[in-house]
N, C-alpha and C positions, 0 to 999 in steps of 0.2 A: 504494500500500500504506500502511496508517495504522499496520500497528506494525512495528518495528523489532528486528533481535536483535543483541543481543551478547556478546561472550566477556570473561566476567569471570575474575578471578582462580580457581584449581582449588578453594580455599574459600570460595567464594560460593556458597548455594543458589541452585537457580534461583527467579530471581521473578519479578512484573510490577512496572514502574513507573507508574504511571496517570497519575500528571501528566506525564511525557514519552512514556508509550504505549511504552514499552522491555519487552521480556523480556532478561534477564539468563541466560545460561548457561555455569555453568563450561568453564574454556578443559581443553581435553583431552578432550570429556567424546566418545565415539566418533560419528559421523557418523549411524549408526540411533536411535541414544538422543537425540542431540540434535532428529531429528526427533518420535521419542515424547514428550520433553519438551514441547516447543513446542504439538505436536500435545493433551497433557492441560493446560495453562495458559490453552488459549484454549478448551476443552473447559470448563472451568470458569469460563470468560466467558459461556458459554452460544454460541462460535460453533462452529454446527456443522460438523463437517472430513469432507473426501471420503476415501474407502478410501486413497488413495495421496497424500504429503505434507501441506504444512499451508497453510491459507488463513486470510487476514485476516477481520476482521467486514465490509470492505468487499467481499469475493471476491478480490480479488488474490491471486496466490501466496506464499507465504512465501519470502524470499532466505534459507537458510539457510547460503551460502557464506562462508568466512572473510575478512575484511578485510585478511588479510596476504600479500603478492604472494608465489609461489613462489621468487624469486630471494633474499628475507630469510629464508630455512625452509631454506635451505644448508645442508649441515654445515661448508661452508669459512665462511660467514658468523655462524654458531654458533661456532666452535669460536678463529677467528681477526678476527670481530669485523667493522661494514662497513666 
């Protein structure tokens, strides 16, 4: 896969970065919408996306899964720190 996502801060627009090939998308932002995002940012790369998820310009599928394990998303580890 040649681009990459990630979860930036709740005010950050989402963007592209082209010299590192990053899309940027606010952290929070709901799990359908972040694929609608992804899915119009590379729409406007001109790569064209399949009915269901998002693809790279190379065809790979888009990882749009979070970088942060479910054991740090705790509310014990929220609330009481790791």
């Amino acid at each position: 896969m040649c681009v990459l996502i990630r979860f930036a801060p709740p005010d950050v627009p989402p963007t592209f970065d082209a010299d590192r090939r990053v899309i940027k998308i606010p952290q929070g932002t709901a799990p359908a919408h972040t694929v609608t995002l992804v899915r119009a940012i590379l729409s406007e790369l001109a790569v064209i996306q399949p009915e269901l998820g998002a693809v790279c310009w190379c065809g790979a599928e888009v990882d749009l899964t979070p970088r942060i394990p479910n054991q740090r998303r705790s509310e014990q580890v929220v609330t009481h720190g790791a």
